[in-house]
C-alpha positions as CSV (number, residue, x, y, z in Angstrom):
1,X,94.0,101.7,25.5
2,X,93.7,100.6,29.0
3,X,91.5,103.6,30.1
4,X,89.2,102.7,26.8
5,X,88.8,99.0,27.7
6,X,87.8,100.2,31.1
7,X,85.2,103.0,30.2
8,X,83.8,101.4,27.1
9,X,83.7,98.1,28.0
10,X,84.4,96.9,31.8
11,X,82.3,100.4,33.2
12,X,79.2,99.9,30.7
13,X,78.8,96.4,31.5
14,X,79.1,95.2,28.3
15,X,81.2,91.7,28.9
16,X,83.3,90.8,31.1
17,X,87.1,90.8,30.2
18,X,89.9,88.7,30.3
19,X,93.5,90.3,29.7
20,X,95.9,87.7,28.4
21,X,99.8,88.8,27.5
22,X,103.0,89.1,28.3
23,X,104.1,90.1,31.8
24,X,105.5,93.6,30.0
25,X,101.6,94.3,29.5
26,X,101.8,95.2,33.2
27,X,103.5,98.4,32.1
28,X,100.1,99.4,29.9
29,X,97.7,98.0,32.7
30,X,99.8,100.2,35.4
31,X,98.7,103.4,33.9
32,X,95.4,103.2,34.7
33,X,94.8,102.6,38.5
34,X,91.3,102.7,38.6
35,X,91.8,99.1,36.6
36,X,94.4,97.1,38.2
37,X,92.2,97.2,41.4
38,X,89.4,95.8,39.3
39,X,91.8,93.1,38.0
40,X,91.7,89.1,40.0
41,X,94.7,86.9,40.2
42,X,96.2,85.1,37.5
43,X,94.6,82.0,36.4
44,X,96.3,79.3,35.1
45,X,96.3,78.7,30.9
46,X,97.9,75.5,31.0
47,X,97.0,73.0,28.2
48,X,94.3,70.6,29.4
49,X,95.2,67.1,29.4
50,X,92.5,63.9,28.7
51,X,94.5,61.7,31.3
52,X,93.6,64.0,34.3
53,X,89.9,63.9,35.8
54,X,89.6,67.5,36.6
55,X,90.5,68.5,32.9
56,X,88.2,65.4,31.4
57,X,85.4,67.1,33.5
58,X,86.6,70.7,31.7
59,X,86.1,68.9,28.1
């Protein structure tokens, strides 16, 4: 699955990707070297909240 999202989609430019899951999706993701270099640091899918200015500026 992995190796497909990277040849078929990632590779061919198609759109960029976002993988969202569980840590135990790591084991998946670990099979295929040639995408875990590709892959940034985690980001942050907190819920966003009105009373803060950064998220108000997000909205």
């Amino acid at each position: 699955m992995a190796t497909a999202i990277r040849e078929k989609i990632m590779d061919a430019g198609v759109a960029p990707v976002a993988f969202v899951g569980s840590e135990d999706a790591g084991s998946v993701l670990a099979q295929v070297p040639e995408l875990m270099e590709r892959l940034d640091d985690d980001i942050d899918l907190s819920p966003l909240r009105w009373d803060t200015r950064g998220d108000r500026a997000l909205f």
